[in-house]
N, C-alpha and C positions, 0 to 999 in steps of 0.2 A: 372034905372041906368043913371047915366050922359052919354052925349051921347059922349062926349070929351075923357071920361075914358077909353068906348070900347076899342079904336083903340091902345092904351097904351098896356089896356090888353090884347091882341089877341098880340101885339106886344111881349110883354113877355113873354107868353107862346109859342110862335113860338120861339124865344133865347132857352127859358127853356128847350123845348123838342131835339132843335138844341144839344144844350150841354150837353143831356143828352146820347143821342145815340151819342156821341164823346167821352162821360167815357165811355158808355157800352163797344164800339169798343175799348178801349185803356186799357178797365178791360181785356182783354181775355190774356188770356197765352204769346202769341206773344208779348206782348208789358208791357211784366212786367218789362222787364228793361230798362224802358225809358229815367228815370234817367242816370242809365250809359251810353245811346247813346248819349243822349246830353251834356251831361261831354266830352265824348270821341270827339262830332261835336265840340264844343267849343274848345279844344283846337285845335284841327284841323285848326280853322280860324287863329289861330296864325305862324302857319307852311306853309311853301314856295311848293309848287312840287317838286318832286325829280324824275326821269324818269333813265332808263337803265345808258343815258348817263355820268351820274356822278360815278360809276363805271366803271375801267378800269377792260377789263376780258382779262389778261397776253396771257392768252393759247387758248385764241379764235382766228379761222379763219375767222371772219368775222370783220365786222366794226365798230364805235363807236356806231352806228344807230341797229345794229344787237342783237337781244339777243342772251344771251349764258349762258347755264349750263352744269353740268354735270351729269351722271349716278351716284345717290346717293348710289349701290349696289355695286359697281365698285373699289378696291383696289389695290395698288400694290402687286405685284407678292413676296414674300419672296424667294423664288428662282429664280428669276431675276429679283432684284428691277429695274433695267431699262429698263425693257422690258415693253411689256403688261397689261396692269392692268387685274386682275382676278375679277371672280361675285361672291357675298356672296350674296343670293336673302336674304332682311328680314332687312338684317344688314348693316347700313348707317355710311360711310363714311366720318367722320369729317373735312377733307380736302380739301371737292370738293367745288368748287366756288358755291357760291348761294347768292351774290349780286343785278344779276339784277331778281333773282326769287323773293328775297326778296322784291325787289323795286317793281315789280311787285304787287304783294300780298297786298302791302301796301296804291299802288293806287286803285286797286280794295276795299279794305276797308274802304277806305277814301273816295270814291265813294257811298257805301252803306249806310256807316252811315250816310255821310252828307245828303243823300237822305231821310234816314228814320226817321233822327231829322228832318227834313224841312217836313215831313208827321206830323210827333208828335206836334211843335210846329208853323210851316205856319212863320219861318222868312229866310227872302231873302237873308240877311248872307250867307246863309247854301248854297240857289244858287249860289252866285258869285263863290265862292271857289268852286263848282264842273266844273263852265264854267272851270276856271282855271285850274285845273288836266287837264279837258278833252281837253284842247288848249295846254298844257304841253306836254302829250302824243301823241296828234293825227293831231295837226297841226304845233305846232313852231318848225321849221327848225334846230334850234339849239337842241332841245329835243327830237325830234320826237322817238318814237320807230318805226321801217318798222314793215308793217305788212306778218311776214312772222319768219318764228324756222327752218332755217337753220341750224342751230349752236346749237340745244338745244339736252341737255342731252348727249356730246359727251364721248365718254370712250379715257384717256388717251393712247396711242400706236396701239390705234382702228380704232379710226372715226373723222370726226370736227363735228357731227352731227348725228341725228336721228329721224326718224318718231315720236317713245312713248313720245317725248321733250312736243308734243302736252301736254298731260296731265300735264303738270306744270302751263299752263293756262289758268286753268275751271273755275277758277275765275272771269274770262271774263265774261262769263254766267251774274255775278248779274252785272256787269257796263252797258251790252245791256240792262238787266231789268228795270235797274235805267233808262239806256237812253229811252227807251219806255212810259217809265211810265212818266217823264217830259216829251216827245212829248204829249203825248197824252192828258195831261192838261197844255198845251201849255206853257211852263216854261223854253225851253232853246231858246239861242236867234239863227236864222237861221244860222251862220255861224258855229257855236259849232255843232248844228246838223247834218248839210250838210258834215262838216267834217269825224264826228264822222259815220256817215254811210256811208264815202268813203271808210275811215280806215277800219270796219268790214265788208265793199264786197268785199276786198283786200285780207284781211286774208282770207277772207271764199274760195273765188277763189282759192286763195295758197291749201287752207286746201283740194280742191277739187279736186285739178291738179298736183301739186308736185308730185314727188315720193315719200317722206317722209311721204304726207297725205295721200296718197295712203297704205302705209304702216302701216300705223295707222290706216285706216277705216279698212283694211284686217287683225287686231291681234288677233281678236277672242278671246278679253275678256272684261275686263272694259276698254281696252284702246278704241277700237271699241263704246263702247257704248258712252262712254263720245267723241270721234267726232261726233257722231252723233247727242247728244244734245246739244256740241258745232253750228253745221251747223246749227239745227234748230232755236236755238235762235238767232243768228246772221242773218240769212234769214227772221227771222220775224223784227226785227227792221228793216232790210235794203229793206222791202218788196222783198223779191228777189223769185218768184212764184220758179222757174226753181231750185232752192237751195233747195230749203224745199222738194221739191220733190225728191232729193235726198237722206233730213233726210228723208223721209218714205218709202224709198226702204230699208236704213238701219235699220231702225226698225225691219220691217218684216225679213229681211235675218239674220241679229245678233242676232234675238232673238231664232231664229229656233236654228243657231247653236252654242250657249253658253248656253241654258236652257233645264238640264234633263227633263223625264216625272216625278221624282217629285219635281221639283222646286228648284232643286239646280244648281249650276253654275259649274260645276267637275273642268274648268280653275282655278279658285277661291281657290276650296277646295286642288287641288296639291300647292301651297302656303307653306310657311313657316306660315304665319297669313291668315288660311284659314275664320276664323271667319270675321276678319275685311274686307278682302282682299271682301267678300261676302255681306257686308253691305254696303261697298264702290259701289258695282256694283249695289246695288240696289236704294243708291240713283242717282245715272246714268239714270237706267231705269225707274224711275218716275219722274224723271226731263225729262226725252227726251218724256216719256207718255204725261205729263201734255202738252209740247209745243204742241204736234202732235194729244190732242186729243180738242185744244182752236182751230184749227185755222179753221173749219167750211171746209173742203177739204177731210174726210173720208169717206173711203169706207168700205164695211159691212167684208171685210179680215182684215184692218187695227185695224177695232173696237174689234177684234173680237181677234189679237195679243196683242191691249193695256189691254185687260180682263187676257189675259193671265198671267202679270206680277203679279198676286195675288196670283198665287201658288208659285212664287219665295218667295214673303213676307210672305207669308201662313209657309214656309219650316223654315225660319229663326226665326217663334216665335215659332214652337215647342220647339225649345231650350232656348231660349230668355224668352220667357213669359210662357210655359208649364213646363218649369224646366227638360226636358228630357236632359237625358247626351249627349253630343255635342261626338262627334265620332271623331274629328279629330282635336284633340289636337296636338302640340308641342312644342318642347322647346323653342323657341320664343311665343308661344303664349297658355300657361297651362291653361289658364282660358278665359271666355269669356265675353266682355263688356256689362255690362246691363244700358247702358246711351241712351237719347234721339238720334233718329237720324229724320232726312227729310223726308225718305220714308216713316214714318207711318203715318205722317201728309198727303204726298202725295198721300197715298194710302188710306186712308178717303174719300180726294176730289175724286180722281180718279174712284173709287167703291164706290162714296155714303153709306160709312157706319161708321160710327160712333165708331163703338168698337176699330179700327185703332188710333182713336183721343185720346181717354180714354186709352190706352197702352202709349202713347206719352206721356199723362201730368201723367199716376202711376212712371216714370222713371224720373232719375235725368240728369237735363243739362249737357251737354259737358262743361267740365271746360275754363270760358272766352268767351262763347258765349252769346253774345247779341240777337239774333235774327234780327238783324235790316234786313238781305238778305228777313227773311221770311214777315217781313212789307210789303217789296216790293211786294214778292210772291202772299200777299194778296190783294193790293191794283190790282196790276194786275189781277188776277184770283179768287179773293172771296174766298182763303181756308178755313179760318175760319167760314165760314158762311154757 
């Protein structure tokens, strides 16, 4: 052989094999719609930031800087429309302000996707405009959102505010993930970073010390669960030891008292949508699993609570996947969703087992989801593999 040829060929077949394990990776479930992420990144780079601050919210007590929603359950009274608002658990309220939840939701998306185009195709586009969001929300003055839900989920003639507000943004979740995952392959520039993890040990603190987070770690259901892997995920970007170790007190104590001895949630199933209200909790619990069981700090009780969350998931596919009649129907919710969720991909990784993964792809996608969160999921913690 030409001795000049060799290094050519060893050259090409190192590309070849490089780009071949880049479709394998890009073949899997996760990334079948890559196309749409990068439709969706692309126009993105043509769009400005948008943060709390460009909605006015009328009936908030707080300030331009503050978020504010309200109790999506929550209606005026027909017997005294001035008075009090009344609860219809289930049944949402078309009138309540949900501008800066929206704005909210939107930077978080636009966070994920841009992230997980810049996964799929390696162009730097896709960074500048996530610096951008993230200097939008967490540093410029004029934009900034405080880190801090005061004001969130308030009920008309009630409250300016509330603890459960926390869950309007669990979305947070994937913009920590994104932010980790550019730390960690070195991709945002030091001031974007340093911000962005002043911003989430601000919240987390709030989320730790407030009365309202207080309130919400003490609710004894999915509200409880999702602070918890709220704290966790924010403690792990912000490396914050002394946080995390709080998400794993709540582990262990939340799971004791929200989980029957067979793996149902009873909080959940008293529900108007006992069904969803149940799958909702459980992607909760394998999200806050998956932080608490990556970060190399368990002990043989912790390991020994995160095994446990497999009877939860165990209890929702008797119905789900065994086709046994669901017991606790009602008139908001006569039938039950057989669409992909999180936790079976979660509970795959988490339990090492396979049959988890194979239930995930026999079921059909949530309508409009990309998966670009779980790109993330992967590059972070190898789900897929």
């Amino acid at each position: 052989m030409n001795t000049l040829k060799a290094p050519i060929i060893l050259i090409t077949l190192i590309v070849s094999l490089s780009l071949v394990e880049k479709i394998t990776c890009q073949k899997s479930e996760i990334y079948k719609h890559s196309k749409q992420i990068l439709s969706s990144a692309d126009k993105l780079l043509t769009e400005k930031p948008v943060t709390i601050t460009a909605f006015f919210a009328e009936r908030s007590a707080g300030g331009k800087h503050d978020y504010y929603s309200e109790g999506p359950y929550w209606w005026p009274d027909p017997q005294n429309p001035r008075g009090p608002y009344i609860r219809k658990d289930g049944d949402r309220n078309p009138g309540c302000f949900l501008s800066h939840k929206n704005a909210l939701l939107d930077f978080c998306e636009s966070i994920t996707t841009l992230t997980a185009a810049f996964i799929i195709k390696n162009d730097s586009q896709y960074l500048s405009k996530i610096e951008g969001h993230l200097k939008a929300w967490f540093i410029d003055t004029a934009t900034i959102m405080n880190p801090s839900l005061s004001y969130a989920q308030a009920i008309n003639g009630i409250n300016t505010g509330r603890g459960i507000g926390l869950i309007d943004v669990i979305r947070l979740i994937d913009v920590a993930n994104c932010c980790r995952y550019l730390e960690k392959e070195g991709l945002l520039d030091t001031i974007t970073l340093e911000a962005s993890e002043k911003w989430f040990t601000e919240f987390s603190v709030w989320m730790t010390s407030h009365p309202y987070g207080i309130d919400e770690r003490d609710n004894n259901n999915n509200h409880s669960t999702w602070w918890g892997a709220q704290v966790a995920a924010y403690s792990l970007f912000c490396k914050r030891a002394d946080l995390f170790v709080i998400s794993q007190e709540q582990f262990k104590k939340q799971l004791e008292i929200q989980m029957a001895e067979n793996g149902s949630f009873p909080d959940e199933l008293s529900r108007t949508k006992p069904f969803m209200y149940s799958e909702y909790n459980l992607d909760a619990w394998t999200t806050f699993a998956i932080f608490i069981s990556k970060n190399g700090q368990r002990n043989e009780e912790l390991t020994s609570k995160i095994l446990e969350t497999k009877l939860a998931v165990d209890f929702i596919l008797l119905y789900k996947i065994k086709k046994l009649e669901w017991p606790y129907k009602t008139n908001l919710e006569p039938e039950i969703h057989q669409n992909q969720r999180d936790y079976l991909l979660f509970a795959s990784y988490l339990f090492k087992d396979e049959s988890y993964k194979k239930i995930w792809k026999s079921l059909k996608p949530i309508k409009n989801d990309t998966m670009a969160s779980l790109i993330i999921w992967d590059k972070l913690f190898g789900l897929w593999h």
